[in-house]
N, C-alpha and C positions, 0 to 999 in steps of 0.2 A: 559347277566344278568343285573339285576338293583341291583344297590350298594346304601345300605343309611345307616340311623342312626334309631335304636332303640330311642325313643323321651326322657324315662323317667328323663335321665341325665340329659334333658334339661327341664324340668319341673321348673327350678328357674326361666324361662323369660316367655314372652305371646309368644305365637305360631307364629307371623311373625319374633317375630325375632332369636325362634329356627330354623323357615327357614332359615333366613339368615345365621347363621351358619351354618347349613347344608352344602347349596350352596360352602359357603366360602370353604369347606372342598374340594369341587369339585364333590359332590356326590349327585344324583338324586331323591334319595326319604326317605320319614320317615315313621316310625311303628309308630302309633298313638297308646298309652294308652284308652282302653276304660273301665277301670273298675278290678274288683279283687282284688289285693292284695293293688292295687295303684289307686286312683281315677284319672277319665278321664281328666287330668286338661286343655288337650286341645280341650278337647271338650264341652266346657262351653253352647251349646245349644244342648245337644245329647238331651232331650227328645222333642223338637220342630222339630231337624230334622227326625226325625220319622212320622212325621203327617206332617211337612210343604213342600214343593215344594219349596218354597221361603227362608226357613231359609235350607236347604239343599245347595240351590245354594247359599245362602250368606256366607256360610262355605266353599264351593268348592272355591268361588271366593278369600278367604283369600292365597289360592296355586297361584292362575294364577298370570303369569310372573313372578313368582320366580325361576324357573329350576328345582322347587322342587315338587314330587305329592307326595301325600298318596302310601304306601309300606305294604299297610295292618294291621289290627287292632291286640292290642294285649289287650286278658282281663285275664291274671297269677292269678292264685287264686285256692283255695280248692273246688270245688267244691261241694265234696263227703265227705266233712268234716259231723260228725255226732250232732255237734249243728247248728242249722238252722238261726243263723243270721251269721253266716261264711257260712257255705255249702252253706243254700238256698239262701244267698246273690249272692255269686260267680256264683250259678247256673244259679240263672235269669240276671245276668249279663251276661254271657254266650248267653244266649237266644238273650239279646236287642243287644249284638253285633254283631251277625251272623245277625239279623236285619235290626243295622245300616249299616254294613257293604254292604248289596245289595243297601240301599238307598244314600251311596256314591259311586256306582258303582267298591265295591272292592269284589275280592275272597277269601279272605285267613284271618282267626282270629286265631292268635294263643293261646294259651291258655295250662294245663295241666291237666293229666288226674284226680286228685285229689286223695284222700286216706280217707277211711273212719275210723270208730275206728276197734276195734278186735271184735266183740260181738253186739250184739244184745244190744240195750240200751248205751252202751259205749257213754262218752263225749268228749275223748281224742284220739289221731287219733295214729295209732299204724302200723307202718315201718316196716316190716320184710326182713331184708337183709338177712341174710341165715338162711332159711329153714332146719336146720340140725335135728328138732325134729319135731314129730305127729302135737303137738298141734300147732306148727306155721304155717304147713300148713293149720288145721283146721281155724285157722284165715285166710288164703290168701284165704281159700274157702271161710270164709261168705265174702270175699271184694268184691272178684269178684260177688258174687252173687249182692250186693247194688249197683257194678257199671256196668254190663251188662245193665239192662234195660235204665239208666241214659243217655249211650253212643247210647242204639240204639234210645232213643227220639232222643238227642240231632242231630245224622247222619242223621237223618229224615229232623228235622228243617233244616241242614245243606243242602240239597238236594234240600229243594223248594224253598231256598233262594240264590242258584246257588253260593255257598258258600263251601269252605273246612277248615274244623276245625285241626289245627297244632297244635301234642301238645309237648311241651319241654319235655325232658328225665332228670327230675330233680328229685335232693333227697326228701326223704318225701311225693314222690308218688308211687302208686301202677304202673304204668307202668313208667319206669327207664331206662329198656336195649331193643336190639333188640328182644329180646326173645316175654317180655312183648309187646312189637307194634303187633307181630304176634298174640299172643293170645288172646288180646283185639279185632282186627279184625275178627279174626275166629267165636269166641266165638258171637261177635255181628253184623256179616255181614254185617259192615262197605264199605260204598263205598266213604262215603266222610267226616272221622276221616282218620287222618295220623300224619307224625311228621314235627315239625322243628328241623335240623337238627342242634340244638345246640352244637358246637365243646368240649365247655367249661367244662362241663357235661360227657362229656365221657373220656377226660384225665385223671382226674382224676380218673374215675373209671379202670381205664389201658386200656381202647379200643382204636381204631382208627378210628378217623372220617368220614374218607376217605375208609374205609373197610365197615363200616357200611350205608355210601350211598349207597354202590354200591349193599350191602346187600339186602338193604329195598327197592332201586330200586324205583318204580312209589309212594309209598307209603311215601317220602321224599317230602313236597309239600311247603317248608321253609326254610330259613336256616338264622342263627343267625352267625354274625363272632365275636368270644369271644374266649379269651386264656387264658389258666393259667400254672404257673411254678410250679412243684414238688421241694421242696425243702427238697433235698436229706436226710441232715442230722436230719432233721427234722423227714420226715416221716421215715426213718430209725427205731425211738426211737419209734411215735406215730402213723405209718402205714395211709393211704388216708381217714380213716373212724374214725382221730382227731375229740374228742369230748370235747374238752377243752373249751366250749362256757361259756361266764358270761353271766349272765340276767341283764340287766341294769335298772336303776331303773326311778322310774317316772320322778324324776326330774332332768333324761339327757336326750338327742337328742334320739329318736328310732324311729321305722319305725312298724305305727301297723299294722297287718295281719288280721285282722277281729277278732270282740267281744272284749275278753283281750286276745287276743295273739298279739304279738312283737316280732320283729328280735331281736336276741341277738349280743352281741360283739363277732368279729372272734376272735378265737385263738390266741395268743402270740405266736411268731414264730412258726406258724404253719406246718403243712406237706404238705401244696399246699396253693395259693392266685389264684385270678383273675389277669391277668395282660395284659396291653395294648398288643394288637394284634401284632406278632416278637419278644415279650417281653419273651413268652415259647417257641413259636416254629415259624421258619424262614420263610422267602419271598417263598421259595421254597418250601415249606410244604404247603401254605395256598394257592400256585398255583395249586399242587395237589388237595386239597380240592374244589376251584372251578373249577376244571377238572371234577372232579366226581360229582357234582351239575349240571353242563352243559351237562352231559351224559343223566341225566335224562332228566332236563330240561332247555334250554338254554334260557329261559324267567326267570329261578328260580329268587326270593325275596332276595338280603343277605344283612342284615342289623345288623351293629357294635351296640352292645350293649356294651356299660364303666360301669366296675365296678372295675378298679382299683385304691384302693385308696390310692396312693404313689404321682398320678399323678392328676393335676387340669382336671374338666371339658372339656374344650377345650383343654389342651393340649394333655390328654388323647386320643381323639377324632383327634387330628392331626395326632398323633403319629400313631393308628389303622388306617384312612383312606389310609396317605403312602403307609402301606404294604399292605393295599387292595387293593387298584390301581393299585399300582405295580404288583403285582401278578396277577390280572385280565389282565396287558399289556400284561406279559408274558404266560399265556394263549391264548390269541388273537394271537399273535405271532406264537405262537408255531401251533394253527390251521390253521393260513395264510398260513403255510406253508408243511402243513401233508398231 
């Protein structure tokens, strides 16, 4: 397997010398940002390398002799959002990545499945975690109706561009769990939509990571290594689906999501955080984890995304690569010898 870094964390320096961090860490490749929720900030000539030969290779040539390649593009975003300078932003972002991505010689753009509104006309995108009345499912039926045809263009695009679209199983999208990958594939006869198997994402929701690769099997075409700690007494009071978020105001630091939408502030002692990789769960767990990535595919992508913020940038990133490595030895290890 290839072990690298998720780039976004490093979006505060120019791209040679988030390579060399990289490197520094002892790990082989980067997920480049190309668009979504986060502008592509290291890809400061994506719309020249689409048309040039010459600004393609003068982008490749920024990797050579660093120890570091491209890890595959990531463009995170709503795609399916129902105002069109968020949706149809994300969506043709979408499109120019699966794009760029054959004209950097890579397979894999991760991305998710997005979420539209409830209704017909709707401007606001509307989440149904449980289904326990009529009318919720009548909403999860018009969603799916707005995102079938979206997923079977996009599996289309994704096919002649010899390209596999990975999408995160994250909140505030209509596909979430194993259930949803299933249905979204049936439903759109998907050959090349599948998931990254984002860890972080399903602790929380009480799954197992490691059950669910094995679940989803060939359909796993990614994997992202991210942890998080439940924090017991916490969710105790406020249960995994804490909705304690502030909206922060213009004049602090925020992070916008397309139009006027904005991340909000986490929780105050919340019922779960992001936390560096060993930081939830141990060296031995995350060996497991790339045991059942290597089942499927022993070329698999896993790259550490930081989003802990107790911890600095780089040290964050130190901290996570250790237990990846480590865990990857013991894997090797353990197959040396089976």
């Amino acid at each position: 397997m290839k072990l690298g870094v998720y780039n976004a964390i490093l979006h505060d320096r120019p791209l040679p010398e988030a390579l060399d961090a990289v490197a520094a860490l002892g790990l082989t490749g980067i997920e480049i940002n190309s668009g979504g929720f986060l502008p592509p900030v290291h890809i400061p000539t994506f719309d020249d390398i689409l048309v040039s030969d010459t600004a393609r290779d003068d982008y490749l040539g920024i990797f050579e002799g660093t120890g570091v390649s491209i890890a595959g593009l990531n463009c995170n975003g709503n795609p399916l959002h129902p105002k069109p300078e968020i949706g149809g932003a994300h969506a043709e972002d979408i499109r120019r990545s699966i794009r760029l991505a054959e004209r950097l010689g890579q397979h894999r753009v991760v991305t998710m499945s997005g979420l539209p509104g409830g209704e017909p006309g709707a401007t606001v995108t509307n989440w149904v975690v449980n289904a326990w009345n009529s009318a919720a499912l009548d909403v999860l039926d018009y969603q799916w109706t707005v995102a079938v045809p979206f997923w079977q263009e996009i599996d289309r695009l994704a096919a002649d561009h010899d390209v596999k679209v990975a999408l995160e199983l994250h909140p505030q999208n209509l596909v979430f769990n194993t259930a949803d990958v299933r249905k979204l594939v049936e439903l759109t006869g998907a050959t090349h939509v599948g998931v990254e198997l984002d860890a972080s994402h399903l602790f929380w929701q009480q799954m197992d990571p490691v059950a669910v690769v094995r679940e989803l099997g060939p359909l796993v075409f990614h994997a992202a290594a991210k942890d998080i700690r439940v924090n017991t007494a916490h969710a105790q009071l406020y249960g995994v689906l804490d909705n304690r978020f502030r909206r922060l105001s213009a004049d602090e630091p925020r992070t916008n999501l397309g139009g006027d939408e904005w991340a909000n502030e986490w929780p105050k002692d919340s019922a779960w955080d992001f936390v560096a990789l060993g930081r939830g769960h141990d060296t031995a767990y995350w060996t497991e984890f790339l045991r059942a990535l290597h089942e499927v595919d022993p070329e698999m992508l896993v790259n550490i995304e930081h989003e802990d913020v107790s911890l600095g940038r780089i040290e964050g990133l130190e901290i996570a690569a250790t237990v990846l490595k480590d865990a990857d030895a013991a894997l090797q290890a353990s197959l040396a010898t089976a």
